[in-house]
VOBA-1610 file (N, C-alpha, C; in pm, whole numbers, padded with zeros to 5 digits, always signed):
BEGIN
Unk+05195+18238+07975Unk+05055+18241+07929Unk+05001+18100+07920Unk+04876+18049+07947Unk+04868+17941+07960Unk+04756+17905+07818Unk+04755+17789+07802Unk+04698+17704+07679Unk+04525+17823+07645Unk+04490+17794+07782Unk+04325+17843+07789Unk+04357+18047+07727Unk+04444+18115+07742Unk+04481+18224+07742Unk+04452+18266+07607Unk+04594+18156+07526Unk+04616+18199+07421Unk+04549+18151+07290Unk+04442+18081+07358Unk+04324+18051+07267Unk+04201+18113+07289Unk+04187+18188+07378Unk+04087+18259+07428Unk+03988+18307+07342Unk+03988+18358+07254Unk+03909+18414+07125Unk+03906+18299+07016Unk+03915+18187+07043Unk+03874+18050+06962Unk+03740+18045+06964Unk+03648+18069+06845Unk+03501+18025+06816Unk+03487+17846+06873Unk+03370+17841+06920Unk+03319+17669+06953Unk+03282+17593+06818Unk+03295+17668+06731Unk+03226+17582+06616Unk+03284+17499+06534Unk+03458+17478+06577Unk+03504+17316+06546Unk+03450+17237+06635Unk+03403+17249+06782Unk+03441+17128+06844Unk+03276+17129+06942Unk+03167+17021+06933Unk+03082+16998+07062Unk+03112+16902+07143Unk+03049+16877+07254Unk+03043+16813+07335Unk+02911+16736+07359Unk+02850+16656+07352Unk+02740+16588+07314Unk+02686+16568+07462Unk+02716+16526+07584Unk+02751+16465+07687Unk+02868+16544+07786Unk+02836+16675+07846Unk+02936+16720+07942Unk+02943+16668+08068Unk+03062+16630+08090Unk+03129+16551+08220Unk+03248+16647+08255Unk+03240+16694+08362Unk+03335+16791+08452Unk+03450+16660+08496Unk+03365+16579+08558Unk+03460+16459+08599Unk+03551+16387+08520Unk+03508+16364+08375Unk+03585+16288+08326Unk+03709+16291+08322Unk+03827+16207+08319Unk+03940+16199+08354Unk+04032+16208+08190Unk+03950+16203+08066Unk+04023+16212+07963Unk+03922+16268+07874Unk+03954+16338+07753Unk+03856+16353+07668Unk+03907+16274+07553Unk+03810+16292+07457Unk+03815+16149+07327Unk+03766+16250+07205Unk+03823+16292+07113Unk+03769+16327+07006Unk+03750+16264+06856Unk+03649+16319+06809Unk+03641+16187+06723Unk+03601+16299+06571Unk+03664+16268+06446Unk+03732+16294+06336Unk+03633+16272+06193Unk+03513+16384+06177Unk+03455+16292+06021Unk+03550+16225+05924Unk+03483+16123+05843Unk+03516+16097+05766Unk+03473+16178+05616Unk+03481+16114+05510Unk+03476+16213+05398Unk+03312+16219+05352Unk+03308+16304+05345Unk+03129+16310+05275Unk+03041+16323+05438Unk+03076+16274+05513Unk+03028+16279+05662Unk+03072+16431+05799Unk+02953+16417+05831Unk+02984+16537+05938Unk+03009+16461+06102Unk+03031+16470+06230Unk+03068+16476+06291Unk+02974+16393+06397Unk+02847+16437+06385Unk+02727+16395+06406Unk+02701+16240+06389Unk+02793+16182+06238Unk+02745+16042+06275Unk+02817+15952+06378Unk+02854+16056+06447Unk+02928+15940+06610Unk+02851+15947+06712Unk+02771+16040+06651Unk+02574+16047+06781Unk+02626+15959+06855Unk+02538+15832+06771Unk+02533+15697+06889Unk+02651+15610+06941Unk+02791+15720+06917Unk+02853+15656+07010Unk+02867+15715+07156Unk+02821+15762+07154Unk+02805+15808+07349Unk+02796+15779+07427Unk+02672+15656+07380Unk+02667+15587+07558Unk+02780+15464+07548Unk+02886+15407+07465Unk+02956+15324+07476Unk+03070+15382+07554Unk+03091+15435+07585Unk+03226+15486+07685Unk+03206+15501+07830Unk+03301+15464+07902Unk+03304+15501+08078Unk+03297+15677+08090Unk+03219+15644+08201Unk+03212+15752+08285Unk+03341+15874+08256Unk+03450+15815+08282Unk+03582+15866+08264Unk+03624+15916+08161Unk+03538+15915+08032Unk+03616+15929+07921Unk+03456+16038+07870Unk+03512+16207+07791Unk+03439+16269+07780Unk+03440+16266+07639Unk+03314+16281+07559Unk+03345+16248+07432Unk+03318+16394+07332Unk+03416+16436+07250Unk+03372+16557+07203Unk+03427+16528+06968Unk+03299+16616+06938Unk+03283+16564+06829Unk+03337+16712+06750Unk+03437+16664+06633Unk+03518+16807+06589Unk+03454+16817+06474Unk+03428+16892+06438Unk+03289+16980+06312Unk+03374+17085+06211Unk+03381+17005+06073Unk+03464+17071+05948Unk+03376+17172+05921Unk+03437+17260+05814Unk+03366+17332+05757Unk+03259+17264+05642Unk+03181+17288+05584Unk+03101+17232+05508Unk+02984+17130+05497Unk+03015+17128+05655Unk+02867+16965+05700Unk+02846+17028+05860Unk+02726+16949+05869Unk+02689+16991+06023Unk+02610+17118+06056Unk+02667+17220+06124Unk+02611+17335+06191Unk+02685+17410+06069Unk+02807+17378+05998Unk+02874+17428+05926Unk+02826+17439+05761Unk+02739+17393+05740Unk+02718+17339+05634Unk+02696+17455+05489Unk+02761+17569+05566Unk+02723+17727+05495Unk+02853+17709+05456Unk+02991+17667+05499Unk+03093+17733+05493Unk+03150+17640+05391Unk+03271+17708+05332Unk+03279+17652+05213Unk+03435+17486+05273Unk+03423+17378+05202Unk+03504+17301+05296Unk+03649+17310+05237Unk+03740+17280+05282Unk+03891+17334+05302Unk+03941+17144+05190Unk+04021+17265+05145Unk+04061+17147+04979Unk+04195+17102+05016Unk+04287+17146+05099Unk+04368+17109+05145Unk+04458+17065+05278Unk+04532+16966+05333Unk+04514+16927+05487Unk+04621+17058+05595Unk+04715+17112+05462Unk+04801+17216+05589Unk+04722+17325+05574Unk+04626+17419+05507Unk+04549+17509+05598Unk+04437+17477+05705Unk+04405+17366+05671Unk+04291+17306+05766Unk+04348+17296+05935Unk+04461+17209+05912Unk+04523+17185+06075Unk+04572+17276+06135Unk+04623+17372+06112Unk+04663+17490+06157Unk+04544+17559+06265Unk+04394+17609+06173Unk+04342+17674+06278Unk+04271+17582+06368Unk+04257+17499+06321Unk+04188+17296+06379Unk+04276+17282+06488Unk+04364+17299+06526Unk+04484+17296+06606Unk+04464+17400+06703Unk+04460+17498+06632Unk+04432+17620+06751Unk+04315+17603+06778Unk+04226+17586+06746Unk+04105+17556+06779Unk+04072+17454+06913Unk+04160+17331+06946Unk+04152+17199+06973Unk+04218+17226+07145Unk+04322+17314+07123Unk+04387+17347+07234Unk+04363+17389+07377Unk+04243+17478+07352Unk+04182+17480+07496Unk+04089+17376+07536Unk+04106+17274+07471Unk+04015+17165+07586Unk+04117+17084+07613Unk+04249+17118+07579Unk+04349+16967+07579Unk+04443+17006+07746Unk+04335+17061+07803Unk+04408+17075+07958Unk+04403+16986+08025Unk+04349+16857+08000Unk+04371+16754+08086Unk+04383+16620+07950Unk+04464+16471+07977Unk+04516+16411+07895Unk+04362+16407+07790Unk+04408+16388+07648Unk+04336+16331+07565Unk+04307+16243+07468Unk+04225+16256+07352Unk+04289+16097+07293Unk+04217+16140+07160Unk+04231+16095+06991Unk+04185+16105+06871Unk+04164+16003+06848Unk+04038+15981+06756Unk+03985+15885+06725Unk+03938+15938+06544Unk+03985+15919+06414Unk+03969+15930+06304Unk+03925+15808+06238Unk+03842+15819+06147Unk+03801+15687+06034Unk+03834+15757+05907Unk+03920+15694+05815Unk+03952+15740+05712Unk+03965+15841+05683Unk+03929+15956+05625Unk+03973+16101+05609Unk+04036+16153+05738Unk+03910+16112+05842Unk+03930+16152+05999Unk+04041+16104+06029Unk+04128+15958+06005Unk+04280+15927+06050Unk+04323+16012+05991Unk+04332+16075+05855Unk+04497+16177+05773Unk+04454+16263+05880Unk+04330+16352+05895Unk+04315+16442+05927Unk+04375+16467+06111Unk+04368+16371+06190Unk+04387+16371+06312Unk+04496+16338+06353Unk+04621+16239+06244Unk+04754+16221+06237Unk+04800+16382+06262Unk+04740+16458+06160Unk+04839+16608+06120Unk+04795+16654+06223Unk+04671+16691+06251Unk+04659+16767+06378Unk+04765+16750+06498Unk+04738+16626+06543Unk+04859+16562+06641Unk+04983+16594+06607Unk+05025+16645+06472Unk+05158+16652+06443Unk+05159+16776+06457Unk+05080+16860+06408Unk+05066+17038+06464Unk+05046+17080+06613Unk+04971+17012+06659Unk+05049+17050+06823Unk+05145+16967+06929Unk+05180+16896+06802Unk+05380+16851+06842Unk+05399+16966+06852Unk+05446+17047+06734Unk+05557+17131+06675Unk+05491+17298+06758Unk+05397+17320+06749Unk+05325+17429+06788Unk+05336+17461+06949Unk+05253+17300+07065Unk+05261+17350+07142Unk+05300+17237+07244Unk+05406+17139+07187Unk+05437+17027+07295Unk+05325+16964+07344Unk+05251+16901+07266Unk+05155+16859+07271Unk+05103+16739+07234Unk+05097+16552+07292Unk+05041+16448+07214Unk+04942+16363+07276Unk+04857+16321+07221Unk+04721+16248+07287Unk+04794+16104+07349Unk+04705+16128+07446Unk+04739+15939+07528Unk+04735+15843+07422Unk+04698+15859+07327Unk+04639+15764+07225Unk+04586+15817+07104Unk+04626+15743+06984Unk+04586+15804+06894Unk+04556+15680+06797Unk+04388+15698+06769Unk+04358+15554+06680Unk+04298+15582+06542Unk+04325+15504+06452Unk+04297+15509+06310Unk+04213+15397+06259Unk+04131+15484+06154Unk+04078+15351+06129Unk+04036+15367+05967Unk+04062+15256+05864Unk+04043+15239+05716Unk+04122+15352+05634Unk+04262+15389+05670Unk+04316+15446+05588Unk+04476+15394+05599Unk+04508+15404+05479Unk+04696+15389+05520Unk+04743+15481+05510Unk+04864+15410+05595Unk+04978+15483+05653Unk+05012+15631+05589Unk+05001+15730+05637Unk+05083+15848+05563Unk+05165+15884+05478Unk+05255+15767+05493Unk+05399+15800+05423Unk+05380+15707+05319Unk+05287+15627+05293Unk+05249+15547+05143Unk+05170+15653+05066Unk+05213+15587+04939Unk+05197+15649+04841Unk+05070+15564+04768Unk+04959+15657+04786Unk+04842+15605+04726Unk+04844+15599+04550Unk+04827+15477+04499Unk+04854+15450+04370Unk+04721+15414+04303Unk+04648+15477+04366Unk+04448+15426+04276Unk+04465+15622+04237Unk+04340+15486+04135Unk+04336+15675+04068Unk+04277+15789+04128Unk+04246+15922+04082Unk+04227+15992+04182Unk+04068+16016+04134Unk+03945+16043+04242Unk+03811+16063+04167Unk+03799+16243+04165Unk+03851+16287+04207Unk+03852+16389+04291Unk+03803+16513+04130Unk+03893+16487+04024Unk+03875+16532+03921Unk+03758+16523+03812Unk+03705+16383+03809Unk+03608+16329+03722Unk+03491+16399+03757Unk+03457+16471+03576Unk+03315+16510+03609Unk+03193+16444+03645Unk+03098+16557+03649Unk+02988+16477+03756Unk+02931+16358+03712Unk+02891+16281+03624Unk+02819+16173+03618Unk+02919+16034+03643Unk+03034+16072+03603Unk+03144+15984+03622Unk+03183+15975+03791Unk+03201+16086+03880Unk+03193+16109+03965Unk+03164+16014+04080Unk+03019+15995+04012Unk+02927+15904+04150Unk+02947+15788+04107Unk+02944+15754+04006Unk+02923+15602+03957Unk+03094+15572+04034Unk+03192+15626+04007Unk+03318+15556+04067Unk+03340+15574+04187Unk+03256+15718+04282Unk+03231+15668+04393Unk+03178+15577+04494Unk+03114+15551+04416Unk+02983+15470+04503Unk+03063+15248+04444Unk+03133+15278+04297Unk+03206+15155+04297Unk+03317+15161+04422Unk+03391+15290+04457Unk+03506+15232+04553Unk+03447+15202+04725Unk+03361+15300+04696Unk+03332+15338+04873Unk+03192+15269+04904Unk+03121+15237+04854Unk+03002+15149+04821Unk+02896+15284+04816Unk+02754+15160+04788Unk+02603+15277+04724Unk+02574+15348+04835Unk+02563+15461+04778Unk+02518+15622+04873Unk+02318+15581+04915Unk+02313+15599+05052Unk+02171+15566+05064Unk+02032+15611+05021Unk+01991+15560+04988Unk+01891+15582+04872Unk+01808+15697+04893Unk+01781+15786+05000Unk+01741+15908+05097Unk+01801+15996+05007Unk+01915+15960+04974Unk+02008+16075+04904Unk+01985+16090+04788Unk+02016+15972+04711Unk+02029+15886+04548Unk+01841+16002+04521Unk+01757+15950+04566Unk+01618+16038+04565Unk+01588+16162+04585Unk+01652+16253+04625Unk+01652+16368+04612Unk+01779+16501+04602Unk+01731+16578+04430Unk+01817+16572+04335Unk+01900+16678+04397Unk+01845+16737+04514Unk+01924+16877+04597Unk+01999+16785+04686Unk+01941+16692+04786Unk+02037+16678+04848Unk+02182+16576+04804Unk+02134+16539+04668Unk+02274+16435+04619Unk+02345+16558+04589Unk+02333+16656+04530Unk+02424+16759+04459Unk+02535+16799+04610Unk+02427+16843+04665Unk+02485+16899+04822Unk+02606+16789+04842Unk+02541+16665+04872Unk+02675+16591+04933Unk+02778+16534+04859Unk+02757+16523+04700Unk+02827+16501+04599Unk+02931+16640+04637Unk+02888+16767+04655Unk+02975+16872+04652Unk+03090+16869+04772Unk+03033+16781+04880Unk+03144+16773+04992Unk+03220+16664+04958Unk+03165+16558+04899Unk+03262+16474+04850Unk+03392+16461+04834Unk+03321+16520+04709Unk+03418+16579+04597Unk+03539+16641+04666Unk+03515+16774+04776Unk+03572+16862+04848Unk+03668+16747+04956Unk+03613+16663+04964Unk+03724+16597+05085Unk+03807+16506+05013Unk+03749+16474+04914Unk+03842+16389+04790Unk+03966+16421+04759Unk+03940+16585+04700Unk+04073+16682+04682Unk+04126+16682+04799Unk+04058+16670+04953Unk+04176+16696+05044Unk+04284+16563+05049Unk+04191+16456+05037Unk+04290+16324+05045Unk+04375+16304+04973Unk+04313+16331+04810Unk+04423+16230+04721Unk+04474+16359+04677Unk+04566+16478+04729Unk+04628+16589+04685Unk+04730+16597+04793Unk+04672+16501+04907Unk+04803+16530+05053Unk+04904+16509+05007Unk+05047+16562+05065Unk+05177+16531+05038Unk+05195+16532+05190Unk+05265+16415+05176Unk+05326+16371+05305Unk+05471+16443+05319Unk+05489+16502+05475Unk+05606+16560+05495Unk+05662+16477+05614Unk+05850+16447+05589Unk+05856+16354+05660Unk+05893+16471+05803Unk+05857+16363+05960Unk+05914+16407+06059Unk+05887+16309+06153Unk+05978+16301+06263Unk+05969+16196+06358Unk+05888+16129+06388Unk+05884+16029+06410Unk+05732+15912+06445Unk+05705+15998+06586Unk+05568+16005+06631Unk+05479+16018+06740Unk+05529+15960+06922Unk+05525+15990+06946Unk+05551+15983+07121Unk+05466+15883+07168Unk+05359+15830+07125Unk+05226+15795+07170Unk+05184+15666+07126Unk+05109+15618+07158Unk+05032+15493+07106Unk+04954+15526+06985Unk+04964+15403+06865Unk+04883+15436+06773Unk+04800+15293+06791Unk+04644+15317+06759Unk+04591+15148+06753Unk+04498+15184+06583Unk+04515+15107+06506Unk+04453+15078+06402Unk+04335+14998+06386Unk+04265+15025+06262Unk+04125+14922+06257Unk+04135+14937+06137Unk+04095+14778+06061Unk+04065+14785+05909Unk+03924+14673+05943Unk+03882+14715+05753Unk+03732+14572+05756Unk+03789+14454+05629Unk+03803+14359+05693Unk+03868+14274+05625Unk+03821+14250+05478Unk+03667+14317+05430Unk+03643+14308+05307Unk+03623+14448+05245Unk+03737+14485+05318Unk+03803+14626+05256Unk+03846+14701+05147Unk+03876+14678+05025Unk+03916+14679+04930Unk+03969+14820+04915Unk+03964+14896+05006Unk+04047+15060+04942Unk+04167+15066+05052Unk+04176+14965+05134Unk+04316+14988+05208Unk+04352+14837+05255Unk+04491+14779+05191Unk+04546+14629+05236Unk+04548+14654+05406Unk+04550+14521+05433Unk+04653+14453+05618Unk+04751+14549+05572Unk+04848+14534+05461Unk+04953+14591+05478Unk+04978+14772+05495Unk+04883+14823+05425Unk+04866+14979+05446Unk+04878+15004+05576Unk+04729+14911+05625Unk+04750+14966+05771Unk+04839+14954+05913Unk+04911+14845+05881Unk+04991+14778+05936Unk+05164+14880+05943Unk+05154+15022+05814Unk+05267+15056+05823Unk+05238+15205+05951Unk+05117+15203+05935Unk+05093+15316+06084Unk+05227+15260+06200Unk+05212+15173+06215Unk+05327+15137+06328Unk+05466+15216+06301Unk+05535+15271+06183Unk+05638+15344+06122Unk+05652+15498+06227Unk+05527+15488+06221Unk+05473+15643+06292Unk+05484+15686+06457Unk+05523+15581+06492Unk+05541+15570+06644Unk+05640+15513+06709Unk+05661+15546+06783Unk+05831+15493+06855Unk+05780+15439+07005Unk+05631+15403+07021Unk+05530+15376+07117Unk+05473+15196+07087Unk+05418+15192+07129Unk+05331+15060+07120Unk+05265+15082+06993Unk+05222+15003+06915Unk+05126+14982+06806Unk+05054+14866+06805Unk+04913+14845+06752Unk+04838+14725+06718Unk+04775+14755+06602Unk+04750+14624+06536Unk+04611+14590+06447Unk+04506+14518+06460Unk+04385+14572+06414Unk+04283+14501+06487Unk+04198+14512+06351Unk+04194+14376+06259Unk+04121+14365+06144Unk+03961+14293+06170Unk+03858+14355+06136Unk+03701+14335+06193Unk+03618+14314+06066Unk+03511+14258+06077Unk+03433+14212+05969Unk+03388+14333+05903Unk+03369+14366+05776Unk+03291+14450+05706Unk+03361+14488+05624Unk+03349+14650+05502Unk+03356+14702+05426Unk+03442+14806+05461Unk+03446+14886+05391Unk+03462+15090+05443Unk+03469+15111+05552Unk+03317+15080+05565Unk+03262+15158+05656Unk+03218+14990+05772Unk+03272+14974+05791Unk+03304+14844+05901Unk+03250+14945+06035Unk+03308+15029+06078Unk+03237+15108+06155Unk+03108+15088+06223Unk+03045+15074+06150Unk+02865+15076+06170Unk+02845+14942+06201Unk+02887+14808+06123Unk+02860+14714+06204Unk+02955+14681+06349Unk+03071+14740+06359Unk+03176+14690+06437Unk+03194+14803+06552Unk+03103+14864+06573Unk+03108+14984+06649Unk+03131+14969+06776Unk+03009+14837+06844Unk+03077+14758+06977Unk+03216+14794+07049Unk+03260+14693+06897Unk+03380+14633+06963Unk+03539+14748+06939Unk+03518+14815+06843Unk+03574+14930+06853Unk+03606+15000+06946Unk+03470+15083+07005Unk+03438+15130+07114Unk+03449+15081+07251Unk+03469+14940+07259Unk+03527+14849+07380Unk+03702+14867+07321Unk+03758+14859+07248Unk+03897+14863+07270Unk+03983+14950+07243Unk+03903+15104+07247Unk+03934+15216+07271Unk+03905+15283+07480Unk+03812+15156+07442Unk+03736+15222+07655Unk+03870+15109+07700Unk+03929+15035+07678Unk+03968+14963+07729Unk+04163+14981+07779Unk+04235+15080+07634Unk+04348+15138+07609Unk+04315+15245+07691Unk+04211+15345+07637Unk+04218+15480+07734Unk+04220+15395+07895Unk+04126+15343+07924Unk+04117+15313+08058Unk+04251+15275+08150Unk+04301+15231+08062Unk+04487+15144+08086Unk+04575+15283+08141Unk+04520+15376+08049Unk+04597+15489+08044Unk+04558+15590+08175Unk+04432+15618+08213Unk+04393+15716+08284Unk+04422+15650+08429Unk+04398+15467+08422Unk+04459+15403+08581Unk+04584+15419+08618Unk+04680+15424+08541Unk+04863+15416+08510Unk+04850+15562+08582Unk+04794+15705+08539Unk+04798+15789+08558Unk+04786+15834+08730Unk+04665+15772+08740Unk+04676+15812+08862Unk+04794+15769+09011
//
């Protein structure tokens, strides 16, 4: 039975495609982060070659999804995320996560190890550590609501003022927050073999919720090549560093899809 078969009755509503390319020679998926839907990688589209198809994976609770209630923990999530992911992975592919989106796209990758012999050309992370560390900040995930924001917005910086101004939509995204909070700081790491694959990392050097050293232990995880690549900014370094990101992800995949042929 083949991959496309036994996913056949898989709903589209984890995964769009922003930009369909029949041609492309790899696809690239890319991983919200917490409080964020899928959508804010819009404008990364036109930064990639021809060759590389870019498809954006959509949680429950944000997005088109934004009815459904969001998943509090990371092993029921990857499971159907996994089955879900499988019928487009017929030709090589590649993950791309920022913080929540790295735990979240590590496990995936590790669920269709075990499931269906299955690992991306590449697999890149960005502003979270390593798996197998043990996060020692406290957890927000619990603190009621007024406490809530104020220690969110101290770790992760100020929520944009669009939001902060209207009292429905802070509740709304305070509620996904919250919801991806519990998924992070509740993970338990299970140990199993480092990855087949390339891992490449990204931190923002005025980072303060993950050391050089956090990210630096991703390399543990792979029995492949590893790098670090530390870039100006915050958190969310992302938004200013998007460029150059996006150039040394076109640049690894590209390595990968020429070797191939």
């Amino acid at each position: 039975m083949s991959l496309t078969d036994r996913t056949s009755m898989v709903a589209d509503h984890w995964v769009s495609c922003p930009k369909p390319n029949p041609e492309a020679r790899l696809r690239l998926f890319f991983f919200p982060f917490a409080g964020a839907g899928s959508t804010s990688y819009n404008a990364w589209t036109r930064l990639f070659s021809s060759e590389i198809e870019l498809y954006l994976v959509h949680l429950p609770g944000r997005d088109k999804r934004i009815n459904e209630s969001p998943f509090l923990q990371v092993p029921p999530l990857v499971e159907p995320l996994a089955q879900a992911l499988v019928r487009y992975l017929d030709r090589p592919f590649s993950f791309f996560g920022h913080s929540m989106g790295s735990l979240v796209s590590f496990e995936v990758t590790r669920q269709l190890r075990r499931q269906f012999a299955l690992l991306p050309a590449h697999l890149f992370v960005s502003a979270r550590l390593a798996p197998h560390l043990h996060d020692s900040r406290p957890k927000l995930h619990p603190l009621p609501e007024g406490e809530f924001l104020a220690a969110t917005e101290k770790r992760y910086g100020a929520l944009p003022q669009v939001v902060l101004e209207d009292p429905e939509l802070l509740k709304l995204f305070l509620s996904i927050v919250r919801a991806d909070l519990t998924l992070i700081e509740e993970y338990q790491y299970t140990e199993e073999s480092p990855l087949a694959c390339p891992i490449s990392a990204f931190g923002g050097l005025q980072d303060h919720t993950v050391t050089h050293d956090e990210l630096l232990a991703w390399r543990n995880q792979t029995t492949d090549h590893f790098d670090l690549k530390m870039l100006p900014g915050d958190h969310f370094f992302i938004q200013s560093s998007r460029s150059v990101i996006a150039q040394t992800i076109n640049e690894e995949l590209l390595k990968f899809i020429h070797r191939s042929v």
